[in-house]
C-alpha positions in Angstrom: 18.0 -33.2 7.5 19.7 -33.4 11.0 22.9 -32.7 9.7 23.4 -35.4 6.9 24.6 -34.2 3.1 22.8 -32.9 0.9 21.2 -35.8 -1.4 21.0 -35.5 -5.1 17.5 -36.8 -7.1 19.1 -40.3 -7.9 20.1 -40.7 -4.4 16.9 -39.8 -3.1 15.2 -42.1 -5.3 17.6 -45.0 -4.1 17.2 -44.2 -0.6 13.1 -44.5 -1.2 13.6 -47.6 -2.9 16.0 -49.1 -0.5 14.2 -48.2 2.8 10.6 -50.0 1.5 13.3 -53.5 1.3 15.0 -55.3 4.0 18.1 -55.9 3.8 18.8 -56.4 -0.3 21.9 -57.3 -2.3 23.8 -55.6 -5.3 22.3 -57.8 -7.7 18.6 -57.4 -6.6 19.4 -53.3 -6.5 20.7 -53.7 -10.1 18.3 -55.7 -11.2 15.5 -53.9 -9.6 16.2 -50.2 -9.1 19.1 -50.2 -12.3 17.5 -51.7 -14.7 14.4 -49.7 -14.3 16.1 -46.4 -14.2 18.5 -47.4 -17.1 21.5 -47.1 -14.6 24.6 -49.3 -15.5 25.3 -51.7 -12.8 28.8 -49.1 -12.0 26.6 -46.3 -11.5 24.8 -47.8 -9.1 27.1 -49.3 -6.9 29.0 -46.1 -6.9 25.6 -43.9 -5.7 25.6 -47.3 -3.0 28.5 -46.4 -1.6 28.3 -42.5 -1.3 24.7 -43.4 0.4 27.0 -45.4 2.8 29.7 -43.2 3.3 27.0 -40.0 4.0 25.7 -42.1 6.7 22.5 -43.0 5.2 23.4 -46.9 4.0 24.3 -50.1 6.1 26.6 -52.6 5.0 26.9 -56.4 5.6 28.7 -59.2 3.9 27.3 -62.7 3.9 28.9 -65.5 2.3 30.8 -63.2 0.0 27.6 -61.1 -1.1 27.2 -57.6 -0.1 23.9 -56.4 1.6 22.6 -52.8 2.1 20.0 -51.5 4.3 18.9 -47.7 5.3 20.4 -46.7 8.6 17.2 -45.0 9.5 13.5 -46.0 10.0 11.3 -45.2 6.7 9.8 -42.3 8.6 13.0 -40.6 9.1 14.4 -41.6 5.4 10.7 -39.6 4.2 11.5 -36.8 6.6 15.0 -36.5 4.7 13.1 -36.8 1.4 10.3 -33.9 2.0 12.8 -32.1 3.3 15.1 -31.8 0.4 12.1 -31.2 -1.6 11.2 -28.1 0.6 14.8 -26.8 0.3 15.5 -27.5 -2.8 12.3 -26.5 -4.9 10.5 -24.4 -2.6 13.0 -22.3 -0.9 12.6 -23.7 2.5 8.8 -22.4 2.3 6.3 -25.1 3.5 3.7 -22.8 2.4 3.3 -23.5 -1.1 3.4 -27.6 0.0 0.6 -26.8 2.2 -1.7 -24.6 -0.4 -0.8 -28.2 -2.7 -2.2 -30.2 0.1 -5.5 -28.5 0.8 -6.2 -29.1 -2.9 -5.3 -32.3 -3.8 -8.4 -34.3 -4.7 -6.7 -36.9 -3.6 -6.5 -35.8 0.5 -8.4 -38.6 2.1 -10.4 -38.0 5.9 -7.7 -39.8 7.9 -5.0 -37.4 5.6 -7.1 -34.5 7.1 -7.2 -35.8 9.9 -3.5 -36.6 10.5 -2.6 -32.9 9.0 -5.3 -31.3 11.8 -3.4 -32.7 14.2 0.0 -32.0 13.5 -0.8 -28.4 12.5 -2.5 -28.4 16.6 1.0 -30.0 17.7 3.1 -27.4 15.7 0.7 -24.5 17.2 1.4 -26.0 20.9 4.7 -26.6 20.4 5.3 -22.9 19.2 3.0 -21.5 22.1 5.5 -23.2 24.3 9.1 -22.0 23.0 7.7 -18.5 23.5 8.9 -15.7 25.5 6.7 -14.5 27.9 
């Protein structure tokens, strides 16, 4: 996760929810994210602030209202995600993730696609770092 903490589930969850938003104040992430997951409006401006002070959260005031956005693109917040998932429940093995994927009934021709390709980039990309 390029050298960011570690994130806990709630965190991660947050971090998902905030970087689908633009830029989204206090209230709307209490209303919106709290509410649903029963967290009391404390709570979550307290996980806010540790996502800000990890590096992961923006910050901006306007007209007196705090505003938080991710400090990444999406891409790179779902990089962060799968990867703590990998770590965390798998042991760091991508194996068991990839047995998952080639069963899922749900693995659409443009997924297949898109996961052809980036096992050919990974298989180039390792042919390359190679010692002769």
């Amino acid at each position: 996760m390029r050298d960011r903490p570690a994130l806990g589930d709630q965190e991660l969850s947050l971090l998902r929810f905030l970087s689908e938003r633009p830029p989204i104040s206090v209230r709307e992430v209490v209303s919106h994210f709290g509410e649903v997951n029963g967290l009391a409006r404390t709570t979550v401006l307290t996980m806010l602030e540790r996502l800000r002070k990890k590096g992961f959260l923006h910050r901006s005031r306007t007209d007196g209202v705090f505003f938080y956005r991710v400090a990444s693109e999406q891409t790179d917040v779902l990089n962060d995600i799968v990867e703590s998932f990998v770590q965390k429940t798998l042991g760091g093995s991508l194996t068991p993730f990839v047995a998952y994927l080639t069963q899922s009934k749900n693995l659409r021709r443009e997924e297949i696609e898109a996961l052809r390709q980036i096992v050919e980039d990974a298989e180039q990309s390792a042919e390359g770092t190679r010692e002769p």
